[in-house]
N, C-alpha and C positions, 0 to 999 in steps of 0.2 A: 259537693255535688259530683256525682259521677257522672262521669265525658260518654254521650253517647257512640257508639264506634259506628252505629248504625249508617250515620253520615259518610262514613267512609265505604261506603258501596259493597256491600257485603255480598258472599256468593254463597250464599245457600243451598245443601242437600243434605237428603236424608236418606238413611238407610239401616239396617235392623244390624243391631251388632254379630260381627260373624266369629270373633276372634277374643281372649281375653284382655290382648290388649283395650278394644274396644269397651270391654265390660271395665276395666277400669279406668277407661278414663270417661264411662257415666259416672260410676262411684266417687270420681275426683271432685266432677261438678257438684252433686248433689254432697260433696264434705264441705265443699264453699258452700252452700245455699243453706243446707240443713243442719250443720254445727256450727259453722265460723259466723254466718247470719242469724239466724236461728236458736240457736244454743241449745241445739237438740243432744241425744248421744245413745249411744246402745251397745250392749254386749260386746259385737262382733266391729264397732268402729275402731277404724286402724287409724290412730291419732299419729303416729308417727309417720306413715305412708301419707297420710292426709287420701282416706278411704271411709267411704261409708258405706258400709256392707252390712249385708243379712245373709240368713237363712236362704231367701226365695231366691237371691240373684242369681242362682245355678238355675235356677228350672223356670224362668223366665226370660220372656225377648226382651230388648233393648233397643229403644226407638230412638235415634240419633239423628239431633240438628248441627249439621256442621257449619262452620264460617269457613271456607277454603283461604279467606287473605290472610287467615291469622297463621303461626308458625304451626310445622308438622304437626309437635305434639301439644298442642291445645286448640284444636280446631273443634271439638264437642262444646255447643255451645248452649244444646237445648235434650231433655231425656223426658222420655213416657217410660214405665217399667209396665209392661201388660201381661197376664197370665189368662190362659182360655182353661176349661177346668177339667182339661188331659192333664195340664202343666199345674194346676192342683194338687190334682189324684197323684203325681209323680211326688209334690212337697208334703202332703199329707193335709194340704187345706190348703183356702186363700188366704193371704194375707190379711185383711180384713176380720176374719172369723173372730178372730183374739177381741174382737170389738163390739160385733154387731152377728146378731144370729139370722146369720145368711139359709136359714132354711125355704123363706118366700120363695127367692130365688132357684136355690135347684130345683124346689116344685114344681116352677113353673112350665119345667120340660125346654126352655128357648134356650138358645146358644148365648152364652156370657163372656164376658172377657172383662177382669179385673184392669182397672186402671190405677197406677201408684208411682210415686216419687218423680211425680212428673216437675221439673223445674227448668228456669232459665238462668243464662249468665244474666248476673244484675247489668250488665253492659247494652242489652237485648231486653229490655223490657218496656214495655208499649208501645213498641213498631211491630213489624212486620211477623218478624221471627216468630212467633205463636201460631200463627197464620200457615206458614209453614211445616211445621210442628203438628197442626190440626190434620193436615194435607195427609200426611203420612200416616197417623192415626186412622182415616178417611180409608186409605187406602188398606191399610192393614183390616179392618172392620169389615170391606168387601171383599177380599180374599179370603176370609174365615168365616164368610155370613152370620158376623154376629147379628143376635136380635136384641141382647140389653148389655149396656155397657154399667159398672158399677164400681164404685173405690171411697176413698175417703176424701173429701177435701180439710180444709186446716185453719181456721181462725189459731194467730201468733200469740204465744201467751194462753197462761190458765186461768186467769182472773176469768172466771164466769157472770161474776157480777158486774164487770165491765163490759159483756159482751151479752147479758139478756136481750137487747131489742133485738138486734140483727138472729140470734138464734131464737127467738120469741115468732119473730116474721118468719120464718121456715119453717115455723110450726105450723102456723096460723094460715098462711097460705101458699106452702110448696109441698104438702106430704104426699107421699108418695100415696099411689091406687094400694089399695089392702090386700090383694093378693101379691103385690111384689112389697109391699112393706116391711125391710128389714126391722131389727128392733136394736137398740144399744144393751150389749150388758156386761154382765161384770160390775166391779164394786167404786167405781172410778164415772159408770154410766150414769147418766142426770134427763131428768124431763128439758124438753126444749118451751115447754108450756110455761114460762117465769112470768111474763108482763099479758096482760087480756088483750084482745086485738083491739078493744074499743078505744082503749088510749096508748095504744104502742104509737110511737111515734115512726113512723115508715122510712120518712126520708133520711133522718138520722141511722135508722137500722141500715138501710142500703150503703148510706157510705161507708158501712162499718165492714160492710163485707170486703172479701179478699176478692180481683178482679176476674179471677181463675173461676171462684163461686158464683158470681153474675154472671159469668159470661155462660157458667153451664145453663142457669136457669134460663137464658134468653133464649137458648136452644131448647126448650123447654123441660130441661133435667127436674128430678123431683130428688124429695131425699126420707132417708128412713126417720124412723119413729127414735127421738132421741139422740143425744152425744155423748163423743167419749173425751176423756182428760186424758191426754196421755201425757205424764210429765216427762217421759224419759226424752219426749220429743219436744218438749214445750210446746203443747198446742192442743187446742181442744179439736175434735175433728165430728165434722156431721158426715153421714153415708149418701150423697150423690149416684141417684140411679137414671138411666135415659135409655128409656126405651126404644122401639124402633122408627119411629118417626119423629125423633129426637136425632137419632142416625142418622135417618132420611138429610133430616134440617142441618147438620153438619157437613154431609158432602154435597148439599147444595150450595151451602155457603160457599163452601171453597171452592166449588163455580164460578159462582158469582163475583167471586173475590179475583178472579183469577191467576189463581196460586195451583201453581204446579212443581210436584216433586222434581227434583234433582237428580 
């Protein structure tokens, strides 16, 4: 069982990385979270650094949750990786693209901002710290007036067949409106239509889901047409879109919640 630290009175702030120290020590978190938990890997992972890097982390911001009680160099405790589509046009695409044919989207003329590698220290998971986490996202969303936020979320594991209900219910009743309808593709892409809605079993699909995924849809996030296997990550991943009153529902929340940046 892991020791919650949360207990221990955590001082929470956020702020966008300015430095590359900063950029790697998101990379750190996410080599705990997405290889050493996960058993993800790729290309550019520095196994010996204990780094998990890409392509995009040059030409994107870096959304940092800090714990100030923990030591200097481990205070990154929580990361959003977001890209608006200047910071695209610089990578030569989003991230995402490789997956899901994000043409709805530029269509649509609205201001975007790619969401990705967003995780937490397993130490920080179902308290507060998300909450946090959301604040700063909140904030960064109204300072660039985005209108649709989009990215991939991540069911753990590729067994597909293990995981029909829950991607069967997000067929069935989260698809996204048709004109912001991405699609999956590539040769790895799969119908998310496996089980009929008449006898999907609902509740069993929900607990199936990852908390990160409900908690979009509760904001009323939708998601694209289809998923992808990505085995080099281990994970199947559906396209999570929320439009602007999805936004709206996000920084009201954190209102509500009253959670305020650091």
């Amino acid at each position: 069982m892991i020791e919650q630290t949360e207990t221990a009175n955590p001082i929470f702030v956020t702020r966008v990385a300015q430095s590359s120290a900063d950029i790697r020590a998101a990379q750190s978190l996410r080599y705990a979270v997405f290889i050493q938990e996960m058993g993800g890997d790729g290309p550019l992972v520095d196994h010996a650094a204990r780094l998990e890097c890409d392509l995009f982390d040059a030409h994107a911001d870096h959304i940092l949750l800090c714990d100030e009680t923990r030591p200097d160099d481990d205070q990154v405790i929580g990361v959003y990786r977001v890209m608006t589509a200047q910071m695209a046009e610089t990578a030569g695409r989003f991230y995402c693209a490789k997956e899901y044919d994000l043409a709805p989207l530029h269509q649509s003329g609205k201001r975007l901002l790619e969401l990705g590698r967003s995780c937490l220290h397993a130490d920080y998971r179902g308290g507060p710290a998300m909450l946090h986490l959301w604040q700063a996202l909140a904030d960064y969303v109204a300072v660039h007036q985005i209108e649709v936020l989009f990215g991939v979320a991540s069911f753990h594991g590729t067994d597909v067949a293990g995981l029909s209900g829950p991607l069967s219910l997000l067929h069935h009743r989260h698809l996204a409106r048709e004109p912001l309808r991405v699609k999956a593709i590539g040769p790895t892409a799969l119908s998310m239509d496996i089980e009929p809605a008449e006898t999907l079993d609902r509740v069993s699909a929900v607990r199936q889901m990852p908390a990160l995924i409900k908690a979009y849809l509760r904001l009323g996030g939708t998601v694209g047409e289809g998923a992808f296997v990505d085995y080099a990550f281990n994970t199947v991943d559906v396209c999570l879109i929320l439009e602007s009153e999805a936004v709206k529902t996000l920084q009201k929340t954190m209102l509500t919640k009253g959670v305020r940046r650091g």
